[in-house]
C-alpha positions in Angstrom: 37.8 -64.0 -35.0 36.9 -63.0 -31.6 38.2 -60.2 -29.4 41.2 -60.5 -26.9 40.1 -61.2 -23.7 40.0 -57.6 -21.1 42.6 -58.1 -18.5 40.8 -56.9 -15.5 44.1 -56.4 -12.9 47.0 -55.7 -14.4 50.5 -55.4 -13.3 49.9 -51.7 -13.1 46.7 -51.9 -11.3 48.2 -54.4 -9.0 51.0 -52.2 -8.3 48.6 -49.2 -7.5 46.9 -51.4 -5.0 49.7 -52.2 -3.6 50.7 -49.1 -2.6 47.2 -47.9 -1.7 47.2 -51.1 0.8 50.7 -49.7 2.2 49.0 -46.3 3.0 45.9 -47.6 4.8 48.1 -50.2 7.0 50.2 -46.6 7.6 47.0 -44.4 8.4 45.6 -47.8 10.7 48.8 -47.9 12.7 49.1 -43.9 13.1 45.6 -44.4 14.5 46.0 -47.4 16.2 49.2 -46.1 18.0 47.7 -42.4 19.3 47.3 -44.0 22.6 50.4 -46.1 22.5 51.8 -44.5 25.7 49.1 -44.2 27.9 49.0 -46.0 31.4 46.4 -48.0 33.1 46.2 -49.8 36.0 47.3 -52.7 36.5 45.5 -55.4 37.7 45.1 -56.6 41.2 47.1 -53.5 42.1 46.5 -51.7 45.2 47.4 -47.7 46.0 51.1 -47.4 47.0 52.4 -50.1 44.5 54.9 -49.1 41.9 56.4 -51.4 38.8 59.4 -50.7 37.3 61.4 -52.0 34.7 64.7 -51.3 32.6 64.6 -48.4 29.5 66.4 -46.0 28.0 65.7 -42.0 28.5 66.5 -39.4 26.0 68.1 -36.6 27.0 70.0 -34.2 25.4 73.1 -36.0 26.1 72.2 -38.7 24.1 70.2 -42.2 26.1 70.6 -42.7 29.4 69.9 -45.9 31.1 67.1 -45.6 33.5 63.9 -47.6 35.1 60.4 -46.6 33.5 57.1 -47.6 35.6 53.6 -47.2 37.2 52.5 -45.7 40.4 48.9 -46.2 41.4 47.4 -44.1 43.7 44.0 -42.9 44.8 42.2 -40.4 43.1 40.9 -38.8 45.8 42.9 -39.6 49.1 39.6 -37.7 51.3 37.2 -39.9 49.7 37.0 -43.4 51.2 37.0 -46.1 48.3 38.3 -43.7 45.5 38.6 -45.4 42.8 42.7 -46.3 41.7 44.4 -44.0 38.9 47.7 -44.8 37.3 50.6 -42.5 36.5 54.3 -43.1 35.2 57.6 -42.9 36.6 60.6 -42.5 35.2 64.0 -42.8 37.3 67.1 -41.7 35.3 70.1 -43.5 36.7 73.3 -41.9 37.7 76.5 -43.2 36.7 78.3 -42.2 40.0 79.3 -44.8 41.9 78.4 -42.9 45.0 74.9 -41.0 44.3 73.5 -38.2 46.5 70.3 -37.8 47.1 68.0 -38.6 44.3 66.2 -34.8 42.6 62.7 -35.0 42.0 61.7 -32.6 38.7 58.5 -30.4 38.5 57.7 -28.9 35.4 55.9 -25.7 34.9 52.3 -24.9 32.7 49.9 -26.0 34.6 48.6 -28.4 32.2 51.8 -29.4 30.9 53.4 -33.4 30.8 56.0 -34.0 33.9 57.4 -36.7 31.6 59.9 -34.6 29.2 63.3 -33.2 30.4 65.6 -33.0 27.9 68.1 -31.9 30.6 68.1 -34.5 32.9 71.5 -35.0 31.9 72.7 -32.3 33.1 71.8 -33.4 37.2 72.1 -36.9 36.5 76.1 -36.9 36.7 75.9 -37.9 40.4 72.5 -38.2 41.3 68.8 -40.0 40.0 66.6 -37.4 38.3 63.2 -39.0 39.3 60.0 -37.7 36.7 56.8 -38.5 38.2 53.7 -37.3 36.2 50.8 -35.2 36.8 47.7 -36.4 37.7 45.1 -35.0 35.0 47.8 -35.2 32.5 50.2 -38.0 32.1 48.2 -40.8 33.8 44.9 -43.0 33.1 42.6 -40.2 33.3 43.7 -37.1 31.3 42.0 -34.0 32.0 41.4 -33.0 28.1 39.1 -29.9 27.5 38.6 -29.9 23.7 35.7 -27.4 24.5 38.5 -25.1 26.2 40.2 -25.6 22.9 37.5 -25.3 20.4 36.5 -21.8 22.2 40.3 -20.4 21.9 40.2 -21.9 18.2 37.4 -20.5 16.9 37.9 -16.7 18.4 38.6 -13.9 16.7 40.2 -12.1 19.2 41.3 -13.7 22.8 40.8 -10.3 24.9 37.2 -9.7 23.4 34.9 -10.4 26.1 32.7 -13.0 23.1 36.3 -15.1 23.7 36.3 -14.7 27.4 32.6 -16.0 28.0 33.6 -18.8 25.3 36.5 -20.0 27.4 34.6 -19.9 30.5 31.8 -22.1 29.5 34.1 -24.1 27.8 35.3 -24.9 31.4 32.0 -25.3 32.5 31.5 -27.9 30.1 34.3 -29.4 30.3 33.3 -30.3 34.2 30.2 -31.0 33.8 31.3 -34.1 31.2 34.4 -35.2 33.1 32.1 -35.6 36.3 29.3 -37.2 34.3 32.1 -39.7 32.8 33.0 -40.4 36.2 36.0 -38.3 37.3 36.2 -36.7 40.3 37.4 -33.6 39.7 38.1 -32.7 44.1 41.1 -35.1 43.3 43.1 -33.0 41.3 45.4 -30.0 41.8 48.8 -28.9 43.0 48.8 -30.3 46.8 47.3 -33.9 44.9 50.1 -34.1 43.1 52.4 -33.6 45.9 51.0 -36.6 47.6 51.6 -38.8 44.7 55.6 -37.7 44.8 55.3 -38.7 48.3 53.9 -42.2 47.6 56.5 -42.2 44.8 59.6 -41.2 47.2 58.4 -44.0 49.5 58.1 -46.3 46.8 61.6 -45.5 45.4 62.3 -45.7 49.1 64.6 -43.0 49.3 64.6 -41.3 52.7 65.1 -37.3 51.5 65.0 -35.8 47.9 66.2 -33.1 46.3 63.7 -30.6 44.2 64.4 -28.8 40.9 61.4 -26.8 39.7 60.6 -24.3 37.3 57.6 -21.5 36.3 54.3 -23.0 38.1 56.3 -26.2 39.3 58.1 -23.7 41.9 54.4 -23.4 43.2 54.5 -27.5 43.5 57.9 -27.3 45.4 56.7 -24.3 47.7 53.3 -26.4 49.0 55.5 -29.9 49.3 58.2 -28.1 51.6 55.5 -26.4 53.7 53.6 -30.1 54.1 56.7 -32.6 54.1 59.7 -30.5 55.1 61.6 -33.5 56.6 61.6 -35.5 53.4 63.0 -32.2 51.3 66.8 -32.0 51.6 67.4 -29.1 49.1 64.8 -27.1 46.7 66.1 -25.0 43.2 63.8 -23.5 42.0 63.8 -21.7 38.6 61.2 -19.1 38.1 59.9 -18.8 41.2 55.8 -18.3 41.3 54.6 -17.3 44.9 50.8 -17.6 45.9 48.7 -15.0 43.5 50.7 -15.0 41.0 49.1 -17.1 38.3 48.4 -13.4 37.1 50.9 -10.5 36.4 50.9 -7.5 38.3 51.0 -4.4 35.0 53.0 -2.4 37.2 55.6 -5.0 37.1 55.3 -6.3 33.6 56.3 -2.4 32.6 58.8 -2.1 34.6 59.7 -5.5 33.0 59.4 -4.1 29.5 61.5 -0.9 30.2 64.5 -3.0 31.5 64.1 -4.2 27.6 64.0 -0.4 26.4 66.6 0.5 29.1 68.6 -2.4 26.7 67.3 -0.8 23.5 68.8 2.6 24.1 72.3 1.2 24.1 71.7 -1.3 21.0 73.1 0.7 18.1 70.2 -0.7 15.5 67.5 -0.5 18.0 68.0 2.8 19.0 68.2 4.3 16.0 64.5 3.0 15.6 63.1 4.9 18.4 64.0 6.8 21.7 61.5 4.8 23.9 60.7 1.2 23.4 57.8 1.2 26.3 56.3 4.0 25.1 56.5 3.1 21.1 54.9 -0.3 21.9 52.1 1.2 23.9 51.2 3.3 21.3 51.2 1.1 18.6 49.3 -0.9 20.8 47.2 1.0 21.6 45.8 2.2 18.1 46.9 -1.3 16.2 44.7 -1.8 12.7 43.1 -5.0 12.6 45.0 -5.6 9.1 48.0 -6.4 7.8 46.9 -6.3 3.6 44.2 -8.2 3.5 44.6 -10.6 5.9 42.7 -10.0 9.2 44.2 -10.6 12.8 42.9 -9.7 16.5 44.0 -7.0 17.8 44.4 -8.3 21.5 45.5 -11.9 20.2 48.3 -9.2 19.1 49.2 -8.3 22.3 48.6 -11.8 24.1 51.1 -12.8 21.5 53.8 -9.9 22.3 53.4 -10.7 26.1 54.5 -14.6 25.6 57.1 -13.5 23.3 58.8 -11.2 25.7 58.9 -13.8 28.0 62.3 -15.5 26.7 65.3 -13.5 26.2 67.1 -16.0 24.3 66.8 -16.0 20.3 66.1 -19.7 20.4 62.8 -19.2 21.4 62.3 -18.4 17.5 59.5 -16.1 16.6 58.2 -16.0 20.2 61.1 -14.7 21.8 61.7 -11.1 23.0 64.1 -10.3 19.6 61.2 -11.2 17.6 58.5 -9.4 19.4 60.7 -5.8 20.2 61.6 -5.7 16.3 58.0 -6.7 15.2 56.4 -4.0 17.3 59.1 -1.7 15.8 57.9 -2.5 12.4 54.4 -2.3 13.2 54.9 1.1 14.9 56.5 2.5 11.1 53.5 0.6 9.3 54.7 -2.7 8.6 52.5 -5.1 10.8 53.4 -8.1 8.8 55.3 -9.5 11.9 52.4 -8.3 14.7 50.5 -10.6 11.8 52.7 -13.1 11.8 52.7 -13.7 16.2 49.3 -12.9 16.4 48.6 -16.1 14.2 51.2 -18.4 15.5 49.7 -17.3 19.1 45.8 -18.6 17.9 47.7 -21.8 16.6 49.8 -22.7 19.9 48.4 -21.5 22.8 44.9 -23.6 22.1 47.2 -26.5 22.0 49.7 -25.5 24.6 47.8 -27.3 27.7 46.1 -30.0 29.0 43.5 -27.7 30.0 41.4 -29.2 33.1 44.7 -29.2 34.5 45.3 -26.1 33.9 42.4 -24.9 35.6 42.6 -27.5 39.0 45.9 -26.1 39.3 44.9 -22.5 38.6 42.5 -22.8 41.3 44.5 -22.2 43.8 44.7 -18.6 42.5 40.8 -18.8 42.3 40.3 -15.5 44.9 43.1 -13.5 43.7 41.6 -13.6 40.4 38.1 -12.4 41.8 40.2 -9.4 43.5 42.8 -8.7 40.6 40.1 -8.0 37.5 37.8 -5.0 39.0 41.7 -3.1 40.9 42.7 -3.5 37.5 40.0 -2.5 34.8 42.0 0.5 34.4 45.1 -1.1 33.4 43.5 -2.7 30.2 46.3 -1.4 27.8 49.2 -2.8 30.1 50.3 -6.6 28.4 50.3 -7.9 31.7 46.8 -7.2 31.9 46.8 -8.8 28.5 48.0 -12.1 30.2 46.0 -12.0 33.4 43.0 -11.6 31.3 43.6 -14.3 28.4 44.9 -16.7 31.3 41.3 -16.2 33.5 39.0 -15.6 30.5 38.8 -11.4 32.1 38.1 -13.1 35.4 35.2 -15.6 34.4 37.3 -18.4 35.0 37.4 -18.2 38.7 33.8 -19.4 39.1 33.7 -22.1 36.0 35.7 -24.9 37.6 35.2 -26.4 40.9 36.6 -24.9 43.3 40.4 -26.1 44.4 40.1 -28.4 48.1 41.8 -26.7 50.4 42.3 -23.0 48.2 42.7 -21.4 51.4 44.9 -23.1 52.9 47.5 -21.9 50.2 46.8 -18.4 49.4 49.5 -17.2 51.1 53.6 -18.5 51.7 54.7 -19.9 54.8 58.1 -20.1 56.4 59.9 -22.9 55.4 63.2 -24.0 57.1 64.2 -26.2 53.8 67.6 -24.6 52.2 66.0 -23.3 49.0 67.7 -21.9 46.0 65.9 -19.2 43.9 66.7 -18.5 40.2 65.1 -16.0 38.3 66.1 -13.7 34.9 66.6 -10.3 35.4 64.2 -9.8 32.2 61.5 -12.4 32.6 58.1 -11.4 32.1 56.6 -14.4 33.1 57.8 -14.4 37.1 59.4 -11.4 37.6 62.5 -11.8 40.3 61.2 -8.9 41.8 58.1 -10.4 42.7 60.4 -14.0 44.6 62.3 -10.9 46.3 59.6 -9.6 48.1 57.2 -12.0 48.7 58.9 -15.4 49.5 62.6 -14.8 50.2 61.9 -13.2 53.7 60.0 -16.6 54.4 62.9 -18.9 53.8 65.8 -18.6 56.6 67.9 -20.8 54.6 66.9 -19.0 51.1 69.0 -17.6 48.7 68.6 -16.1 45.5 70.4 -15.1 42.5 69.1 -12.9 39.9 70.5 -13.3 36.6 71.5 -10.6 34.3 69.8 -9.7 30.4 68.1 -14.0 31.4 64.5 -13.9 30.4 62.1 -16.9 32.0 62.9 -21.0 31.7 63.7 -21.2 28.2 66.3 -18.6 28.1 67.8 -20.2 31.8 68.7 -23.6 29.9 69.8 -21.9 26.9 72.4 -19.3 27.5 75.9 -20.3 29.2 74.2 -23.8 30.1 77.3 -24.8 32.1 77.3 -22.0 34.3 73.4 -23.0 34.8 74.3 -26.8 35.0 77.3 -25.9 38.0 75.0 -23.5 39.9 72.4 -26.0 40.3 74.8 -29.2 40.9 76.8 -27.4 43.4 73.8 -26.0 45.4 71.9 -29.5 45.4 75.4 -30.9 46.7 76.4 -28.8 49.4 74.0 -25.9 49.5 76.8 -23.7 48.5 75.6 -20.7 45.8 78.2 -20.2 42.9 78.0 -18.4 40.0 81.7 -17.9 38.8 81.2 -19.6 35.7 78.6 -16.9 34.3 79.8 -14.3 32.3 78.2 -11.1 31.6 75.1 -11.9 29.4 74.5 -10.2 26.2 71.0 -10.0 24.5 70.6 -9.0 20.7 67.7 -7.5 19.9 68.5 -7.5 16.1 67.2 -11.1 15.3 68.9 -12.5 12.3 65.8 -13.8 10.9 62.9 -11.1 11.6 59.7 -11.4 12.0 58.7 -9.2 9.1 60.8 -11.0 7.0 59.7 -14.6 7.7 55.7 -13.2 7.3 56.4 -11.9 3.7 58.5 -15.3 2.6 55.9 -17.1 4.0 52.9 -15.4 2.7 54.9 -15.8 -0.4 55.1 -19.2 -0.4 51.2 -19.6 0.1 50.2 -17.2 -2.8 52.8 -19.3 -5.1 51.9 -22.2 -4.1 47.8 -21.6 -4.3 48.7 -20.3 -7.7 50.6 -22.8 -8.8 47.4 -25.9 -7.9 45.1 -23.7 -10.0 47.2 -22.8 -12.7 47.7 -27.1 -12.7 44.1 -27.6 -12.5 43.7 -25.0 -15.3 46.5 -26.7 -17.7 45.1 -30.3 -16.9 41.3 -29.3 -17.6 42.5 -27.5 -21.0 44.6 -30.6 -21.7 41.8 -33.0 -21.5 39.5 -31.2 -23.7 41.6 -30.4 -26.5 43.8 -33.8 -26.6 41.5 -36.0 -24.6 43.5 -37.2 -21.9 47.2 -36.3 -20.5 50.2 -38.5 -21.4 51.1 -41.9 -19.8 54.1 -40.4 -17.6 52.2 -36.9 -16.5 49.1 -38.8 -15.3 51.1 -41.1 -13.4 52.9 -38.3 -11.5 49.4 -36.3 -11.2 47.7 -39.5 -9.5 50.4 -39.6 -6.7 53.3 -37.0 -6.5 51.1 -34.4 -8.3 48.2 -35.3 -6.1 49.7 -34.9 -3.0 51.1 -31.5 -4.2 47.4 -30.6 -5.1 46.0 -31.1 -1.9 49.0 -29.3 -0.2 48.0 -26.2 -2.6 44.1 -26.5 -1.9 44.4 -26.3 2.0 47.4 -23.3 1.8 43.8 -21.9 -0.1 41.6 -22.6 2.3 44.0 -20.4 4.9 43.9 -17.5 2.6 40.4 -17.7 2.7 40.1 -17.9 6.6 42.8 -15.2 7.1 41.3 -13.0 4.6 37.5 -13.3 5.2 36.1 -15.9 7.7 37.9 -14.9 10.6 37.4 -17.3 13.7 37.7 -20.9 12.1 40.9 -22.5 12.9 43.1 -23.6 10.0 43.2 -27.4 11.1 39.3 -27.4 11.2 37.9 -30.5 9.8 35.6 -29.0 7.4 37.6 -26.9 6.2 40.6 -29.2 5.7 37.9 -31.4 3.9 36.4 -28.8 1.3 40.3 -27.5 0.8 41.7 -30.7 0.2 39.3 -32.7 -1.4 38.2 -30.7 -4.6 42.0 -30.2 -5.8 42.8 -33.5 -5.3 39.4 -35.0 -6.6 39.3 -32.7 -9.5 43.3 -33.5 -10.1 43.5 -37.2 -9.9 39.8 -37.5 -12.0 41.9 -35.6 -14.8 44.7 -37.6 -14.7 42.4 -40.6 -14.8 40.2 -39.2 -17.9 41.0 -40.8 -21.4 39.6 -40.5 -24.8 38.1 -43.8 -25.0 35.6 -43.1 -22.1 32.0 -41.1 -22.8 30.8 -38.5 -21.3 29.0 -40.5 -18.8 31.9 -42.5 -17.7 33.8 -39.4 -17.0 31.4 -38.1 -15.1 30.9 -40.9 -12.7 34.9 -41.3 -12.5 34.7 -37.3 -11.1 32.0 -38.4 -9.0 33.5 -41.4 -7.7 36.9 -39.1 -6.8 35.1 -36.3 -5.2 33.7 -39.1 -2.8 36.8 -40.9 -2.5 38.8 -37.9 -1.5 36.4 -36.4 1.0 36.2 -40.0 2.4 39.8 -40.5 2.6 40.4 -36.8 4.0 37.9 -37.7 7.0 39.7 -40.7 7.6 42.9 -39.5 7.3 42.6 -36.7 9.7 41.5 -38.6 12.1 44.3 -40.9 12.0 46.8 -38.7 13.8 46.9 -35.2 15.2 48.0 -31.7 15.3 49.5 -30.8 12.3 50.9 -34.4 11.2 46.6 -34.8 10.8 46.8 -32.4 7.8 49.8 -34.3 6.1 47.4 -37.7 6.8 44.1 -35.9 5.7 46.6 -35.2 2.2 47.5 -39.1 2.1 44.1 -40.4 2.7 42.7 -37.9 -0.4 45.1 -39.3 -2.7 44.8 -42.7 -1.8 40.5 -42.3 -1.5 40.5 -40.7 -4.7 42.7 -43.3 -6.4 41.0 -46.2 -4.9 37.6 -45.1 -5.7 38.4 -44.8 -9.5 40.6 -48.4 -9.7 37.7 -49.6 -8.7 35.2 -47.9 -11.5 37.9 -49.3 -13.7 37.9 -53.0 -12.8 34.0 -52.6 -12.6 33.8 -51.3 -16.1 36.0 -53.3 -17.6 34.5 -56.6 -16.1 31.2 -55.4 -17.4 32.9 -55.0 -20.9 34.5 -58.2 -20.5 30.9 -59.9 -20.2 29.8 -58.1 -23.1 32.3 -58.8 -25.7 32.5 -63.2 -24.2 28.9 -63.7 -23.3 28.1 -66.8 -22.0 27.7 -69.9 -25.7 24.3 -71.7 -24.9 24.7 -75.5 -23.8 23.6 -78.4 -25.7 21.3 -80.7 -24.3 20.3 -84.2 -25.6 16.7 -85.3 -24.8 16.2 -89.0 -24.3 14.6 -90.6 -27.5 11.1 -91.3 -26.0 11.0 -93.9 -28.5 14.1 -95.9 -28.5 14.8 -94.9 -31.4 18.3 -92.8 -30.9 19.7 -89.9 -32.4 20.0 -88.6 -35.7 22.8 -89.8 -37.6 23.9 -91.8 -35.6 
């Protein structure tokens, strides 16, 4: 009787395929789509032309109708036969009936998108907001640095001077590529940018705009009324940045800080934690262990951290708000540094990723001098966090002479007088541009300026947040009829008890890491002991472990790999691709190779299914990583594991079992008749 025939794919198998065919069409469109947004230009097209079309723009009011397009322009305007570059435009329509003139937004960075303004809204009610974005940024040639980023990534502390000669030939690099590749880098920078809101005005063909900038935008809006004052009408700006300051003055950024401790002294909980905020966080600062249990942190990255964080007033910054940072420092100063921990990490994380970084430096340029002047005055601030910022923004200085230099840098090193009504709106607490600072050095240039100074308001952040209305009306009322109202602000409180600390959220979160690394080795540990004393695992468990379980696995092996980065190799960033690789991979390799084992296999056959899983899952974490980015690349690196893994040993199952198949139905020999070479026909017949 002879054996039932091997069914090679079965419904299960098919059904694993399936879904392993789903999650490769998902990784292929996540990689496919990266650049879905991107412009280019169109062709035939000629500098000056704009497209537009009908869309839809989110705001935080919910869609509003608008027109999305492409401008082209020149790249470099002073260089006959530049080459065209495109950039997008978006105009978000006003309901009114009867619009005023149209506001043109600039946001702040450098280096940041032009494109995303959740408030729009908010001005929209009777006028077009117009977004037009940034050359180096948002158009066809984006002014990426990834050795900028790999530098910042792979310090160990951002105020050592090891980080600060990183950064600065990461700039140098960066040039030297982009010009090789054929960019020319003279073309880009604040006054560039101005030009191409020009060509977009004229385009729009609206006769005089309106300006509403903020942080380093105010800088855009300060050049364009000096070189096109007849096309501004009106100019808010939020944050106000005058020439020079692209760095912070530490005379200022402590005077800043005590307005916080003059707020600290009459907080009930804060004060009973010490008499002098300033001095307790200079200090602590200023003999900070490198340690927080075992896990390792810079001690500047500390204070570049603190500095951002004091930035925003508001408690919706999160754990980068002033809140956050005064009770961390607080804690660190009575031994706790789980929250210094806790900033100085998400501070390596963001700020690598936080700008489009050639931008950031054309732009920056403009600053170029003041830099070279700032760093040797100062030396002897060094423990002052606005030295902290100055020096992490210009690499100590280096900066200044590792990018081409800005066209035209001297032209703007200093403010001019500017006849445009102007509008200046700064927080009382913002660390970032100090109203002080718009007070004495650009007010007394505008004859039709204003200002208002709001009270216990830290920088942009903190302006849109707290009594938005009263924001919304000052702004709408000034860009209307120039008039300056603030009646709808009340006085401004500031808590500097955070009701999630900083402290706290470190220790849940380190929590969840250790339990969660614990957990994928004690699994590993129960599946390995599982196989060798019963064989294999049951039907149901190895199901769940080849897909749920798996993904859980390779979740718990990079969590792992942080402890091991945080703990001992300092410097390599917790998205790095190696690392990711080695982290992910073995769990979920070792994992799904268990849950695939059974007791009908040998020895051998086990050992090339753990082979075949390791390869799979380093194959499909490579992939997978590479398929999106930021932090969504991790999630992806997890799904391509799993699906590497499983793929790899479906496919040592169908070979085996074909190759058993053959074995047990071999091919039955085939007859063949000979002719009778004597006529004399078969046997028997």
């Amino acid at each position: 009787m002879s054996k039932a025939k091997v069914r090679v794919l079965s419904p299960a198998r098919i059904a694993a395929l399936a879904l392993i065919l789903v999650a490769i069409l998902g990784l292929a469109y996540l990689s496919l789509g990266a650049d879905h947004g991107s412009v280019s230009v169109p062709a035939g097209a000629k500098a000056g032309d704009l497209t537009l079309r009908p869309c839809n723009y989110q705001t935080e009011a919910g869609e509003y109708a608008a027109d999305c397009g492409v401008l082209v322009v020149p790249e470099n305007r002073a260089r006959s036969g530049s080459r065209l570059i495109a950039l997008p435009l978006i105009r978000v329509r006003t309901q009114s009936p009867h619009p005023g003139e149209p506001v043109f937004y600039l946001e702040g960075g450098p280096g940041l998108s032009n494109m995303r303004f959740a408030q729009a809204s908010r001005y929209a009610v009777d006028r077009d907001v117009v977004l037009v974005g940034y050359r180096g940024v948002d158009g066809s040639v984006r002014l990426d640095c990834p050795e900028v980023e790999a530098a910042l990534e792979h310090s160990t502390d951002m105020l050592s001077q090891a980080s600060f000669r990183g950064y600065a030939d990461g700039f140098r690099s960066c040039a030297r590529r982009l010009t090789q590749g054929g960019v020319d880098l003279a073309g880009y920078g604040l006054p560039q940018q101005i030009d191409d809101f020009e060509a977009a005005r004229i385009a729009l063909g609206y006769e005089r705009i309106n300006l509403l900038s903020q942080s380093a935008g105010t800088r855009t809006a300060m050049i364009y009324t000096w070189l096109h004052p007849a096309a501004i009408s009106r100019s808010v700006m939020i944050g106000v940045n005058p020439p020079g300051n692209f760095l912070w003055d530490p005379k200022v950024t402590d005077e800043q800080i005590r307005r916080y401790a003059d707020l600290c002294s009459h907080d009930r909980d804060c004060s009973r934690r010490t008499t002098d905020l300033a001095a307790t966080m200079r200090s602590t600062a200023a003999d900070l262990p490198n340690r927080w249990l075992l896990l390792r942190f810079g001690t500047g990255s500390a204070r570049v951290a603190a500095f951002y964080g004091l930035m925003e007033s508001t408690s919706t910054a999160g754990l980068m708000s002033a809140p956050a940072t005064i009770d961390a420092w607080l804690a660190a100063a009575d031994g706790d540094r789980s929250g210094v921990w806790l900033q100085s990490v998400v501070g390596d994380i963001v700020l690598p990723r936080s700008f489009v970084w050639g931008e950031y430096a054309a732009a920056g340029m403009l600053d170029a001098q003041a830099a070279r002047d700032y760093f040797p005055t100062q030396a002897h601030q060094q423990d002052s966090l606005g030295y902290a910022g100055s020096a992490v923004t210009w690499g100590g200085g280096q900066l200044a002479d590792a990018w081409p230099p800005a066209a035209g840098e001297s032209a703007y090193r200093r403010v001019r007088t500017s006849s445009v009504e102007t509008l200046l709106i700064g927080g009382q607490l913002d660390l970032a541009t100090p109203p002080q600072i718009a007070t004495a050095q650009l007010l007394p240039y505008l004859p039709q300026g204003h200002q208002v100074v709001l009270s216990n308001v830290g920088h942009i952040a903190s302006f849109f947040a707290e009594q938005p209305a009263a924001g919304t009306h000052l702004v709408n009322t000034f860009l209307s009829d120039g008039r300056v109202d603030t009646s709808l602000y009340q006085p401004q409180q500031v808590d500097l008890t955070p009701a999630t600390t900083t402290t706290a959220t470190a220790k849940e979160l380190v929590g969840v890491i250790v339990g969660l690394t614990g957990l994928t080795i004690a699994a590993l540990i129960l599946m390995v002991h599982r196989v060798r004393t019963r064989g294999q695992l049951g039907a149901k468990t190895s199901t769940v472990m080849r897909s749920v379980g798996a993904l859980m696995l390779g979740l718990g092996g990079w969590l792992a790999g942080l402890l091991i980065v945080w703990t001992a190799v300092p410097g390599v960033p917790i998205d790095d691709r190696f690392l990711v690789t080695a982290a992910i991979s073995v769990p979920v390799g070792l994992g799904i190779s268990l849950a695939w084992a059974s007791r009908a296999q040998t020895h051998r056959a086990r050992a090339v299914g753990f082979a075949a899983a390791a390869a799979g899952s380093i194959a499909g974490v490579w992939l997978g990583f590479g398929a999106a980015s930021g932090f969504l690349a991790l999630a992806t690196a997890i799904v391509g594991a799993v699906v590497g893994a499983n793929l790899c040993l479906i496919a040592f199952d169908i070979i085996t079992d074909r190759r058993r198949q053959s074995k047990a139905h071999p091919m039955q020999p085939i007859a063949i008749t000979h002719p009778d070479p004597v006529g004399h026909g078969s046997v028997g017949r």
